[in-house]
TIMI-2910 file (N, C-alpha, C, CB; in pm, 1 decimal, decimal comma, always signed):
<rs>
+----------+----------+----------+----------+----------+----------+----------+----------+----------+----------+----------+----------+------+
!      n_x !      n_y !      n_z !     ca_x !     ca_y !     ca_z !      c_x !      c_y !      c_z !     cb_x !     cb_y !     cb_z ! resn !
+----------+----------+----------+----------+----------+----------+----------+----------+----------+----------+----------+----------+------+
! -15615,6 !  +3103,5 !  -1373,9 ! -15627,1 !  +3035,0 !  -1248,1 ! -15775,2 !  +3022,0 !  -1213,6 ! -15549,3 !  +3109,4 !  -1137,0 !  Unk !
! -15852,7 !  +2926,6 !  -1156,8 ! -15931,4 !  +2894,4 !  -1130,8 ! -15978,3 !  +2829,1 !   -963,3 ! -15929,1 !  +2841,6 !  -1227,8 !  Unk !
! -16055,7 !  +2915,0 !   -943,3 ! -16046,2 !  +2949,6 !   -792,5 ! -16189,8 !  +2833,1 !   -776,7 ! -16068,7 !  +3159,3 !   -737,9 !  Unk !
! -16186,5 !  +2757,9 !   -657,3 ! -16272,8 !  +2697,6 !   -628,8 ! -16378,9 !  +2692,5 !   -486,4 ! -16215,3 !  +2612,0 !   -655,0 !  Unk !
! -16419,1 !  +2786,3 !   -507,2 ! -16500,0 !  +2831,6 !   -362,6 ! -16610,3 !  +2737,7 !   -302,8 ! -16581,2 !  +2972,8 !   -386,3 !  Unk !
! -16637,4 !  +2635,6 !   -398,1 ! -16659,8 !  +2549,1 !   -340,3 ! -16611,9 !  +2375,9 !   -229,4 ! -16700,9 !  +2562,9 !   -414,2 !  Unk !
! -16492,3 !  +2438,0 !   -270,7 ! -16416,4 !  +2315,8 !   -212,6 ! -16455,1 !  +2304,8 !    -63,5 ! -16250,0 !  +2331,4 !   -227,8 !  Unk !
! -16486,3 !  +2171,9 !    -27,1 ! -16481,8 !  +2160,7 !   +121,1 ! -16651,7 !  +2166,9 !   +121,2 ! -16382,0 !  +2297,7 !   +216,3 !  Unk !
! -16713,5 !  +2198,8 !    +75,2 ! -16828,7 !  +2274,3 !    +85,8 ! -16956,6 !  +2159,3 !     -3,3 ! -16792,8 !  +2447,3 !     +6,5 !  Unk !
! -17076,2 !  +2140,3 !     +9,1 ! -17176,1 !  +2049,1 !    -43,8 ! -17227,5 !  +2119,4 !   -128,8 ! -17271,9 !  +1992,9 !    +40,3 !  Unk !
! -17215,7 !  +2123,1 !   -277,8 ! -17289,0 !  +2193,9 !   -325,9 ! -17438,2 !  +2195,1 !   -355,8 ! -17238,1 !  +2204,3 !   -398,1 !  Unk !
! -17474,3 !  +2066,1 !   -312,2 ! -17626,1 !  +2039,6 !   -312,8 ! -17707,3 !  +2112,3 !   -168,5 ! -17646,4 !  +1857,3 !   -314,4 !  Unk !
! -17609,4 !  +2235,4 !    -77,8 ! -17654,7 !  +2300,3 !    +34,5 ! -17699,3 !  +2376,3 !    -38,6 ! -17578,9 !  +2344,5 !   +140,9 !  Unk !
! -17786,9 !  +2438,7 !    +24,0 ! -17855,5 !  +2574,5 !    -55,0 ! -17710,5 !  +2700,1 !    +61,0 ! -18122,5 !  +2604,0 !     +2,5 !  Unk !
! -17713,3 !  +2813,9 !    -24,3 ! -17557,2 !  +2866,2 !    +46,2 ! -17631,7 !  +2989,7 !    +79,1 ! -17387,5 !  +2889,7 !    -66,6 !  Unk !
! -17575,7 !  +3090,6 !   +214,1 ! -17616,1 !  +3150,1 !   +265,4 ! -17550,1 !  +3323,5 !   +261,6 ! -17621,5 !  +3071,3 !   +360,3 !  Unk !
! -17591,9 !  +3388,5 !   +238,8 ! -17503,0 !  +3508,5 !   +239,6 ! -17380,4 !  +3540,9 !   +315,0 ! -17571,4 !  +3597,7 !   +268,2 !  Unk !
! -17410,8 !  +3437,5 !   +456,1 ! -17340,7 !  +3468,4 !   +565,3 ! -17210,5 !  +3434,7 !   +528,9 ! -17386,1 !  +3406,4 !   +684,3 !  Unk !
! -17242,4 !  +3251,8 !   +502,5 ! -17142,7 !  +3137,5 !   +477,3 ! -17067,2 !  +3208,4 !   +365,6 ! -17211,7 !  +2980,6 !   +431,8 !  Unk !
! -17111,5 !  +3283,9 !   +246,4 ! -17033,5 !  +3309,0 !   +173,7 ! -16947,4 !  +3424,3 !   +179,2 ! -17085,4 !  +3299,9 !    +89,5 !  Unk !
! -16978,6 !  +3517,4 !   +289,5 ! -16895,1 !  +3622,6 !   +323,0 ! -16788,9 !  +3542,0 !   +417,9 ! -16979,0 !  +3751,3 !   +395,0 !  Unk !
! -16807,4 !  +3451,9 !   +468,1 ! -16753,9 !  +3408,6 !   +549,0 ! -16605,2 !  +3338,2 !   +429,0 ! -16867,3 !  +3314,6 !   +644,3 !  Unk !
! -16731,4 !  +3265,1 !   +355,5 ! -16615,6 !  +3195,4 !   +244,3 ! -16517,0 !  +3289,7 !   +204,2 ! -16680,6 !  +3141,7 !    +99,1 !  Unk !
! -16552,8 !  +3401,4 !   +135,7 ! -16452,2 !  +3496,6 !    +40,3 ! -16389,0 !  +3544,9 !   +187,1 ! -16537,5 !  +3645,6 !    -86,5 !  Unk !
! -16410,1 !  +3584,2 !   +286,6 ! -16319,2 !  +3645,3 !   +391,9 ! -16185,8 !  +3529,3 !   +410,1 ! -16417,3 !  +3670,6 !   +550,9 !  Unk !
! -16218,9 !  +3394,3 !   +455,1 ! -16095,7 !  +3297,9 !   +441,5 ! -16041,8 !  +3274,3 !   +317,7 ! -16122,4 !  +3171,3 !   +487,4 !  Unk !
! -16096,0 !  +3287,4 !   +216,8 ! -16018,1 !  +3229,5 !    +45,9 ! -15963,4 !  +3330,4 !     +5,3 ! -16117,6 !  +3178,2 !    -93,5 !  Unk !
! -15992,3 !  +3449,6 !    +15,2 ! -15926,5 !  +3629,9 !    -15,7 ! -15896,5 !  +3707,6 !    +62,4 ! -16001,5 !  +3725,6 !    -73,8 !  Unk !
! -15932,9 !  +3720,9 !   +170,0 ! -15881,9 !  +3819,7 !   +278,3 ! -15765,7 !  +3752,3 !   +363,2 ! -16007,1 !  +3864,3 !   +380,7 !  Unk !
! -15780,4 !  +3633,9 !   +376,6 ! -15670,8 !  +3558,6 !   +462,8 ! -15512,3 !  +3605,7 !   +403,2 ! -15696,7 !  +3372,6 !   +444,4 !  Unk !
! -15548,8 !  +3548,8 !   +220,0 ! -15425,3 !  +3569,7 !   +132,4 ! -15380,8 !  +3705,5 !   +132,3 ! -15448,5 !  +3530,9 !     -9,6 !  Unk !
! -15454,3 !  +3790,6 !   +140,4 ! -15414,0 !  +3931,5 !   +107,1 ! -15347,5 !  +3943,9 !   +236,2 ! -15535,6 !  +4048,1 !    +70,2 !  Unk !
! -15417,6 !  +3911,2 !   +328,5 ! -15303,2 !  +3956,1 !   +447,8 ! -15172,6 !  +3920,8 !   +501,1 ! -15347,3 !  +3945,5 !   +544,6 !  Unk !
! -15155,3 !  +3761,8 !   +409,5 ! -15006,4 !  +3695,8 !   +420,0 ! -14945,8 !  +3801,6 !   +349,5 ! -14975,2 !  +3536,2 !   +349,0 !  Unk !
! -14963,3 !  +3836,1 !   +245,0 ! -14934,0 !  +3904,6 !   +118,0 ! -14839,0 !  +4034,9 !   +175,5 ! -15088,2 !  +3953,2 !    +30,4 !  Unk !
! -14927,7 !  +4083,9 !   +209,8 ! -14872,6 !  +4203,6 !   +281,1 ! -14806,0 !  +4197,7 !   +391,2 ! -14956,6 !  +4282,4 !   +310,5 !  Unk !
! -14829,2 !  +4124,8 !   +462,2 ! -14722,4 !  +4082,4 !   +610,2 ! -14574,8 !  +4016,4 !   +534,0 ! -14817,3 !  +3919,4 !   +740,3 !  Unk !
! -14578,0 !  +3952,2 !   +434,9 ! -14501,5 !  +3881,5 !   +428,7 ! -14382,2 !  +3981,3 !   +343,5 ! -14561,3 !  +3753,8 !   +377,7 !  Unk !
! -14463,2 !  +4075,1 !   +236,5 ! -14384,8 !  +4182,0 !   +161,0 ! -14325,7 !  +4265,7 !   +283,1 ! -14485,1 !  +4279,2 !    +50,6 !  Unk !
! -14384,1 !  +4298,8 !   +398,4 ! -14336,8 !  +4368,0 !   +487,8 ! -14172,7 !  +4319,6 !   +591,7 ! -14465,6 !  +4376,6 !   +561,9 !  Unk !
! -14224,0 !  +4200,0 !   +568,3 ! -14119,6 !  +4117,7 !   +666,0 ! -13995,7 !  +4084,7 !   +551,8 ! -14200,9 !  +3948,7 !   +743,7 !  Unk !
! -14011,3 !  +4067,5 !   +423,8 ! -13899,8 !  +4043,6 !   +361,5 ! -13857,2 !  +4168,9 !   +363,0 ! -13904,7 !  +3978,7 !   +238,0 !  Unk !
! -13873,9 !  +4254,7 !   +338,8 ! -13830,6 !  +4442,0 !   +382,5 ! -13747,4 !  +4419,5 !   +497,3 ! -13982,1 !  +4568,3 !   +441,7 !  Unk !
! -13780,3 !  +4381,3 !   +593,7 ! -13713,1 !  +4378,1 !   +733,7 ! -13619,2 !  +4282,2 !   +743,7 ! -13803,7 !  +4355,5 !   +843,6 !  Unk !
! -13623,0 !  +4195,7 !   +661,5 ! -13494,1 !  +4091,5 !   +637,8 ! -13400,5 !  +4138,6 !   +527,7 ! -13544,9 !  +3937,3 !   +591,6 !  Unk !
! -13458,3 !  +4211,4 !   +411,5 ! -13349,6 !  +4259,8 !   +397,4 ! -13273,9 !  +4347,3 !   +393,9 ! -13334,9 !  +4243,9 !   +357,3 !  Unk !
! -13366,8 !  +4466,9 !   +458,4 ! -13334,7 !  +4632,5 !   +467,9 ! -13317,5 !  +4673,2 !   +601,9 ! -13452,6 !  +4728,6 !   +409,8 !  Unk !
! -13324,7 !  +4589,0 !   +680,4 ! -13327,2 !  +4644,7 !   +840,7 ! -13440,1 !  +4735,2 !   +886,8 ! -13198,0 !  +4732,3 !   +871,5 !  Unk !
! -13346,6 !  +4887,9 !   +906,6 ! -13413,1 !  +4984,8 !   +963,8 ! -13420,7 !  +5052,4 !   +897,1 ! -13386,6 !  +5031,6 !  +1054,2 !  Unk !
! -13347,8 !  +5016,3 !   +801,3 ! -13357,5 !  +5102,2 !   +602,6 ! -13512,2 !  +5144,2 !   +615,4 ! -13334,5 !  +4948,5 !   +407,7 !  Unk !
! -13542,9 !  +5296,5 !   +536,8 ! -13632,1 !  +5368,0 !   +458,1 ! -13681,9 !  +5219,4 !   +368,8 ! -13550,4 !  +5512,5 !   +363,7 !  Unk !
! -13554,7 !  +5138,0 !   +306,7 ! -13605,9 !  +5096,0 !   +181,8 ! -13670,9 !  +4955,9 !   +264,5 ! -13477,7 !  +5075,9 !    +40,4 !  Unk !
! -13723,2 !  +4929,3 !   +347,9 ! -13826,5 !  +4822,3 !   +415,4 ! -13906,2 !  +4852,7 !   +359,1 ! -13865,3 !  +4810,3 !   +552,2 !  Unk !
! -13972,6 !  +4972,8 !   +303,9 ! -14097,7 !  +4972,3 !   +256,1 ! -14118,8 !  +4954,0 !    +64,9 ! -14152,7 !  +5115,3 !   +319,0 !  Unk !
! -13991,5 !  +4969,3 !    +48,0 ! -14000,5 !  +4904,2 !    -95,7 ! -14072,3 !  +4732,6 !   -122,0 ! -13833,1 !  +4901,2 !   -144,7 !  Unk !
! -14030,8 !  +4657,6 !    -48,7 ! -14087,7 !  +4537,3 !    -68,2 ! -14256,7 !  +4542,8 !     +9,0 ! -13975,2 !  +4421,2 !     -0,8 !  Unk !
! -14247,6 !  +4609,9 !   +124,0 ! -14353,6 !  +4646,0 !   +169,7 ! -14499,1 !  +4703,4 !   +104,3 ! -14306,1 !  +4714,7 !   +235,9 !  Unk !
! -14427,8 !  +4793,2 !     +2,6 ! -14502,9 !  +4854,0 !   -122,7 ! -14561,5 !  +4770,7 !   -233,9 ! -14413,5 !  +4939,3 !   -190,9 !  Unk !
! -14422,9 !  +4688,6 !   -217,9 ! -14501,9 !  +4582,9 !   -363,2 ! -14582,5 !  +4451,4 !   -317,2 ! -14363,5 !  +4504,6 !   -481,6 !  Unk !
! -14585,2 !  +4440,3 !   -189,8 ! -14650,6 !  +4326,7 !   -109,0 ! -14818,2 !  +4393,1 !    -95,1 ! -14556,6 !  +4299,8 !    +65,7 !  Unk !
! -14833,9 !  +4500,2 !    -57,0 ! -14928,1 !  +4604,9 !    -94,0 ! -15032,1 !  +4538,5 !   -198,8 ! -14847,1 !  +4735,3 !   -158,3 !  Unk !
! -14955,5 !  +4620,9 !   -338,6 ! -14933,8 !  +4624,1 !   -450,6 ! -15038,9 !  +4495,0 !   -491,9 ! -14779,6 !  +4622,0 !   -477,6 !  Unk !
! -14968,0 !  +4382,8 !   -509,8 ! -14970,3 !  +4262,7 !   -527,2 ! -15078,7 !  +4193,5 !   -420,4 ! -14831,1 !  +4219,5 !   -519,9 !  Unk !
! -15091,6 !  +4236,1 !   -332,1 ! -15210,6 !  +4194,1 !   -238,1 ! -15347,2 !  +4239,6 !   -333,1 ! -15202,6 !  +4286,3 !    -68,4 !  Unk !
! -15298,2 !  +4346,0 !   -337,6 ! -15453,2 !  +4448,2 !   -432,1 ! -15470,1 !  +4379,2 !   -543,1 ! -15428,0 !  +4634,6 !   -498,1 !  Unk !
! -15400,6 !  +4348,3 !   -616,4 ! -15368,7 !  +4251,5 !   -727,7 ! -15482,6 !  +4163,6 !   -742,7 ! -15240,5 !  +4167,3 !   -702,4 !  Unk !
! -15418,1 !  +4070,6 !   -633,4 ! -15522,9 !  +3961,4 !   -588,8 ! -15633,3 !  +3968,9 !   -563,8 ! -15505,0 !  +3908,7 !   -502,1 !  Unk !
! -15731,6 !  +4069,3 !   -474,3 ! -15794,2 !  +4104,9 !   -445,3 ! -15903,5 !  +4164,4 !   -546,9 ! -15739,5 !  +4148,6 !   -374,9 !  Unk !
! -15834,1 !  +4241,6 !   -623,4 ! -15884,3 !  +4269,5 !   -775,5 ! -15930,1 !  +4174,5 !   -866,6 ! -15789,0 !  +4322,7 !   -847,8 !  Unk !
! -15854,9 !  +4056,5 !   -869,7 ! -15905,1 !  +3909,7 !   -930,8 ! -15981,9 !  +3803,5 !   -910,0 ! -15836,5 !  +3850,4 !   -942,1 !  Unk !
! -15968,4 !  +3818,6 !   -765,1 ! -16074,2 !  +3723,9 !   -691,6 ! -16194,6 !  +3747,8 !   -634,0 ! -16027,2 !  +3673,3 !   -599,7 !  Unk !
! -16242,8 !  +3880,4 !   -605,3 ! -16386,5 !  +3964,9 !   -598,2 ! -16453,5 !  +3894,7 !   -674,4 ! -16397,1 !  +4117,4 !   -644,8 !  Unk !
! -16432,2 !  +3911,5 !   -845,1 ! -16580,5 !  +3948,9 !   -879,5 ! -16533,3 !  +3791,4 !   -933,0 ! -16647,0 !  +4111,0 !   -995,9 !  Unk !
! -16488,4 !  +3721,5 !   -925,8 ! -16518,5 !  +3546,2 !   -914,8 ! -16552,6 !  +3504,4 !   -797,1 ! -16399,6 !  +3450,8 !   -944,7 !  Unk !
! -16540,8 !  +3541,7 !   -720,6 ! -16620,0 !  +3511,7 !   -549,7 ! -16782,3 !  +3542,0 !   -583,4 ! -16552,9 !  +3655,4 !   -391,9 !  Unk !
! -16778,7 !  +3649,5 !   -593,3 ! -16942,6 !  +3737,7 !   -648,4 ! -16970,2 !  +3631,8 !   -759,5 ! -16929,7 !  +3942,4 !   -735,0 !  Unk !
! -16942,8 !  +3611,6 !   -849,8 ! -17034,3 !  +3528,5 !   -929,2 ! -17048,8 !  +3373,0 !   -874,8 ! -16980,1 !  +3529,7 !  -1079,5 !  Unk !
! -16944,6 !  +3302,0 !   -824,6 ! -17000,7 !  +3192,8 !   -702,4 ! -17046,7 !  +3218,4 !   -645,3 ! -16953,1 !  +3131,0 !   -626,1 !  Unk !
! -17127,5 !  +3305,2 !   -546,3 ! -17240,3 !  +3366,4 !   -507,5 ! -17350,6 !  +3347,7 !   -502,6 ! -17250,7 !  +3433,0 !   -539,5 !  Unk !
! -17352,6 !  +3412,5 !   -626,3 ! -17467,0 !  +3451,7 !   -711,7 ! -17499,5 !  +3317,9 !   -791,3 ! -17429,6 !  +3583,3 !   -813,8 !  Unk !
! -17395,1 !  +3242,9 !   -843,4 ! -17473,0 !  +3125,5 !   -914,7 ! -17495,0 !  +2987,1 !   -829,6 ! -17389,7 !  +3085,9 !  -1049,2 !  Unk !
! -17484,5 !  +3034,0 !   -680,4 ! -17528,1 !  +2954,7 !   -581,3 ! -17631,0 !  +3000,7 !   -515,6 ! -17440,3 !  +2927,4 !   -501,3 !  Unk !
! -17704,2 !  +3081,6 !   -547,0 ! -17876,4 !  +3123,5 !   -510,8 ! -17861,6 !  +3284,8 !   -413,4 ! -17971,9 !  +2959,2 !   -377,4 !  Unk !
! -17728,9 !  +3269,5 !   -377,6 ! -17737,0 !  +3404,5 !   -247,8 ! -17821,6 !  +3535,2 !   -366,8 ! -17503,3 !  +3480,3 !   -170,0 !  Unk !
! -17860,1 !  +3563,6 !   -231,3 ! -17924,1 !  +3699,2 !   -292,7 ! -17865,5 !  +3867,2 !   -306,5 ! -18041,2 !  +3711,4 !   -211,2 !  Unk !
! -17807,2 !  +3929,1 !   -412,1 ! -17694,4 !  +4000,2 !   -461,6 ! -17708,6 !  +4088,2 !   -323,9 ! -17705,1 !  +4079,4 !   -627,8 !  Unk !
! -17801,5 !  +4182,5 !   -336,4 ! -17818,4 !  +4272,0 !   -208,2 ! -17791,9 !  +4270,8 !    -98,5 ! -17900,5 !  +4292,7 !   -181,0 !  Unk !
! -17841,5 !  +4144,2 !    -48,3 ! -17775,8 !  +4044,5 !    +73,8 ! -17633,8 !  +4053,8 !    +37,0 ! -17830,0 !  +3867,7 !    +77,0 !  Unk !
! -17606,1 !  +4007,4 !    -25,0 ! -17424,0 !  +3935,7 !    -24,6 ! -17366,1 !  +4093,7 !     -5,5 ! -17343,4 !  +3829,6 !   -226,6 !  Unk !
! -17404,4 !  +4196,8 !   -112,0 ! -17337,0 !  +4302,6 !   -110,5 ! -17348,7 !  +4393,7 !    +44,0 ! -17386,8 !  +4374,2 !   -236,3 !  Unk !
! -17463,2 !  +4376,8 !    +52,4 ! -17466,5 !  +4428,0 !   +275,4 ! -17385,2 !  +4370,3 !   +351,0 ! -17609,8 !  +4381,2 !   +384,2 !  Unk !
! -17372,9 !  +4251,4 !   +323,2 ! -17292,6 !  +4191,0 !   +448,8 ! -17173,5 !  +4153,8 !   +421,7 ! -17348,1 !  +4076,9 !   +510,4 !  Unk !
! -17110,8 !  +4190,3 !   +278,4 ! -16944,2 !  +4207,2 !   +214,8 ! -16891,1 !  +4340,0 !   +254,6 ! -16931,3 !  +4203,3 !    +33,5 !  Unk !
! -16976,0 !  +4431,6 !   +269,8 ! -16943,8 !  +4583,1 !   +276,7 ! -16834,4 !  +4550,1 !   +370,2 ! -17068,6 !  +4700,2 !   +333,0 !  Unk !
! -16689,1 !  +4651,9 !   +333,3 ! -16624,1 !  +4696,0 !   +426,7 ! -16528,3 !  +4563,1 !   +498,2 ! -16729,6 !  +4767,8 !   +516,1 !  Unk !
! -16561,6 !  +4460,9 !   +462,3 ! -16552,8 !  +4345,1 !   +524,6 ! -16453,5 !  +4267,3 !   +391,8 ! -16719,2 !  +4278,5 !   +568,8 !  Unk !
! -16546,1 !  +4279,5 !   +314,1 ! -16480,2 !  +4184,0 !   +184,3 ! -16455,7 !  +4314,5 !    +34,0 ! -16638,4 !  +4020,0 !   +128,1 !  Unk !
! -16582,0 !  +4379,3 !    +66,3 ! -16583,6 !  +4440,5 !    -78,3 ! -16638,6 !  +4585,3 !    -28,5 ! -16694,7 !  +4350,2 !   -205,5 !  Unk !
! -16589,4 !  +4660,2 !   -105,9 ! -16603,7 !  +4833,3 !   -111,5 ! -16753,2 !  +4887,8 !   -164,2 ! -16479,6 !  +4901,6 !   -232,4 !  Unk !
! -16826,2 !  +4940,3 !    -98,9 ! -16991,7 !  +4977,1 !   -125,5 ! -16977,4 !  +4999,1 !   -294,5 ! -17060,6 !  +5151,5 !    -24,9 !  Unk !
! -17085,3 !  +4963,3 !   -376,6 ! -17113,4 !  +4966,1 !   -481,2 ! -17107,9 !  +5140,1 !   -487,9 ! -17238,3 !  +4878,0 !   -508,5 !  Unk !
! -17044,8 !  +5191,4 !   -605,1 ! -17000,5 !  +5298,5 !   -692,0 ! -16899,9 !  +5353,1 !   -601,2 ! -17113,9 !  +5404,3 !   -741,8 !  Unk !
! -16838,5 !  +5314,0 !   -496,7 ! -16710,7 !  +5377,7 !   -461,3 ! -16559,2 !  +5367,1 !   -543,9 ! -16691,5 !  +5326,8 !   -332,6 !  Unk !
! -16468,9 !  +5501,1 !   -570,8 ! -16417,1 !  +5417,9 !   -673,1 ! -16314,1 !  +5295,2 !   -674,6 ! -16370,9 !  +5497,9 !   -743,2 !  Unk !
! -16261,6 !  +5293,8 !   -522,0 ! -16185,1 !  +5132,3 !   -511,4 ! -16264,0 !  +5055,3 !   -528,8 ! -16120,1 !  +5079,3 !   -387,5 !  Unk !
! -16419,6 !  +5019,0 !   -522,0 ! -16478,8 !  +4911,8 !   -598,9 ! -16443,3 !  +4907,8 !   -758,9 ! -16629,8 !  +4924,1 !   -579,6 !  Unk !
! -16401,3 !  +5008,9 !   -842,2 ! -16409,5 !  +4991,0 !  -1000,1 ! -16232,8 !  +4966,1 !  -1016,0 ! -16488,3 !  +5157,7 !  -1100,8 !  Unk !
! -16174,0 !  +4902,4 !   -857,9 ! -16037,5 !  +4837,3 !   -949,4 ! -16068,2 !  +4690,9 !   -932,0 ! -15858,7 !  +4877,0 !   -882,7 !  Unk !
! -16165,4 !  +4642,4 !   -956,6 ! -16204,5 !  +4459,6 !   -961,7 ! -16165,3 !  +4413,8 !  -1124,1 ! -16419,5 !  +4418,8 !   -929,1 !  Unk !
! -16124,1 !  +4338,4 !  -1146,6 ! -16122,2 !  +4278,0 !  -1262,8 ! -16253,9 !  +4190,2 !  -1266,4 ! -15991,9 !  +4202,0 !  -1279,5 !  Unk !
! -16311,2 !  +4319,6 !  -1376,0 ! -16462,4 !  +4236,2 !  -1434,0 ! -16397,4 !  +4086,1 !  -1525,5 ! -16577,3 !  +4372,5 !  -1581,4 !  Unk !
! -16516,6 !  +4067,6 !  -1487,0 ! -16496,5 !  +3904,8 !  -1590,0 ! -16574,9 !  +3987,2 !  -1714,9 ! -16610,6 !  +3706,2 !  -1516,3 !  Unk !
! -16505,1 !  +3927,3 !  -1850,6 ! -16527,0 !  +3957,0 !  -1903,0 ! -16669,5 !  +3962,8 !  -1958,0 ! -16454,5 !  +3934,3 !  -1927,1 !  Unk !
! -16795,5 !  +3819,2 !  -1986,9 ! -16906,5 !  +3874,4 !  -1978,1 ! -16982,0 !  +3903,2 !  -1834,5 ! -16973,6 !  +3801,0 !  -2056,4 !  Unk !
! -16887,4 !  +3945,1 !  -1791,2 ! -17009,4 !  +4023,0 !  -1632,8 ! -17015,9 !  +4156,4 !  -1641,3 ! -16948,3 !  +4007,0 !  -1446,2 !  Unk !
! -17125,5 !  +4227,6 !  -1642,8 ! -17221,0 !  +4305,1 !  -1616,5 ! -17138,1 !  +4478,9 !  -1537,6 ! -17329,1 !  +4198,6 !  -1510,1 !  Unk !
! -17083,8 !  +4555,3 !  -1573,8 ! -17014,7 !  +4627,3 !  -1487,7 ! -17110,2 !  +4684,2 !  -1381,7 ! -16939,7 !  +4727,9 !  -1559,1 !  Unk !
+----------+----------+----------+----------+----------+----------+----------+----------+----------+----------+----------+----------+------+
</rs>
């Protein structure tokens, strides 16, 4: 799958750390949160007040992280091969988009394969 973070967007703008936290917050954080609302709510449609609501709940989770894991470090390299400056991007992703560098939920990203761990 091939994610296009530029859509909508001029690529002849020079791009801003801001704009692009801003970008990956609507293109990845938006989804992750249907993701999980939505695993939660099919739980409740079909388990009621059932314990087992959180089975679908779990894998909506699950599968959010998924995503999230896949689309990081392709966000980060649109980024980066749009001039933002790494340090920048990584300050103002913290906590927001992406987990401080060497924490270990940062090392469940799916590296691209030639990128740099």
């Amino acid at each position: 799958m091939k994610l296009n973070f530029d859509a909508g967007l001029n690529p002849a703008e020079p791009l801003t750390a801001e704009r692009a936290v801003q970008r990956g917050s609507r293109l990845i954080n938006a989804p992750v949160s249907f993701i999980i609302a939505a695993g939660f709510l099919l739980g409740v449609w079909l388990f009621g007040n059932s314990p087992l609501v959180l089975v679908p709940g779990l894998l909506g989770f699950i599968t959010a992280w998924l995503w999230w894991s896949y689309a990081i470090p392709r966000w980060r390299r649109w980024a980066l091969r749009r001039g933002v400056d790494p340090k920048q991007l990584q300050r103002l992703a913290e906590f927001k988009l992406v987990w401080p560098k060497g924490w270990f939920l940062e090392k469940t990203e799916f590296r691209i394969p030639d990128e740099e761990p």
